[in-house]
C-alpha positions in Angstrom: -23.5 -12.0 2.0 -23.8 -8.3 1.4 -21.8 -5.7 2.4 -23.2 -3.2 4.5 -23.3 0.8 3.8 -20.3 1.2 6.0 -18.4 -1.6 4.6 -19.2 -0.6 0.4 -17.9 3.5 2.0 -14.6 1.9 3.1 -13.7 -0.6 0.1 -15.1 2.4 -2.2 -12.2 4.6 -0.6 -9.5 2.3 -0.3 -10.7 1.4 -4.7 -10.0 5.0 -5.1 -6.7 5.5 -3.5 -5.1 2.4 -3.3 -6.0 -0.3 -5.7 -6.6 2.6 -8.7 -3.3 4.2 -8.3 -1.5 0.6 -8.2 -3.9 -0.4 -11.6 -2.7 2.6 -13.5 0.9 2.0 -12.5 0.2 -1.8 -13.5 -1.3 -0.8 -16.8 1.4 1.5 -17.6 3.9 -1.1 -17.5 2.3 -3.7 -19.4 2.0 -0.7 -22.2 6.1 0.3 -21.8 6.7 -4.1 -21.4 6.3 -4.3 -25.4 7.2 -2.6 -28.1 5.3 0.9 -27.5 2.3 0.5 -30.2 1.2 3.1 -32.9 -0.5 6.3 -31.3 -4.0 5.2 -31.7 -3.8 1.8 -30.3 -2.0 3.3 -27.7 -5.1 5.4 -26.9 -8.0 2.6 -27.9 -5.6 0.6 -24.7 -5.1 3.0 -22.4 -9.6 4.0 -22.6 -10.6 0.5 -22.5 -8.4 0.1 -19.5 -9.8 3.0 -18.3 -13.6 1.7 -18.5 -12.4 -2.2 -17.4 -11.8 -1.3 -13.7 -15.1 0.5 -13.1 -17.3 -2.6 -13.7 -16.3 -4.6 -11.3 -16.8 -2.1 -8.6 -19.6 -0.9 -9.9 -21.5 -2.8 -7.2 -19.2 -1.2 -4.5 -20.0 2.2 -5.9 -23.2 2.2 -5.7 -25.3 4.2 -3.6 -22.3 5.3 -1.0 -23.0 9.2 -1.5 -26.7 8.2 -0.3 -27.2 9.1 3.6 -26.7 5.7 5.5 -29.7 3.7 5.3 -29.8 1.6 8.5 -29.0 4.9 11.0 -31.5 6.0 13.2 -33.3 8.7 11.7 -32.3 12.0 13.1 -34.7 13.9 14.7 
C-alpha cells in the first residue's frame, strides 16, 4: 500500500522533528555508553550515523516539496 502525498508530508515532518532529534540523542549515548573512542573513530561514528538514518526514509522524502499531485488543478 502506498502512502499518499499527504501522508509521505506528515511522516516527513514528524522524521524531522521527532524521531531525528530522539536518534541523535540515542546515538549520543551509545557513543558516551563505552569508553569514549580516539578522535577519529569518534568522527568516522558519529558521519556514518549521520548518513544511516536518511536511507530508510529516503522513500518518505521523496517528492514532498513537489505541488500535490492528486489536487485539482487550479484554475
Amino acid at each position: 500500500m502506498a502512502l499518499s502525498w499527504k501522508a509521505r508530508r506528515r511522516w516527513a515532518l514528524f522524521a524531522l522533528l521527532v524521531a531525528l532529534p530522539l536518534y541523535i540523542i540515542v546515538a549520543l549515548n551509545l557513543i558516551v555508553l563505552f569508553d569514549r573512542p580516539h578522535f577519529l573513530i569518534e568522527i568516522v561514528i558519529y558521519v556514518g550515523l549521520g548518513i544511516l538514518w536518511a536511507f530508510p526514509l529516503k522513500r518518505i522524502f521523496r517528492g514532498i516539496s513537489q505541488p500535490d499531485p492528486d489536487a485539482p488543478p487550479k484554475g
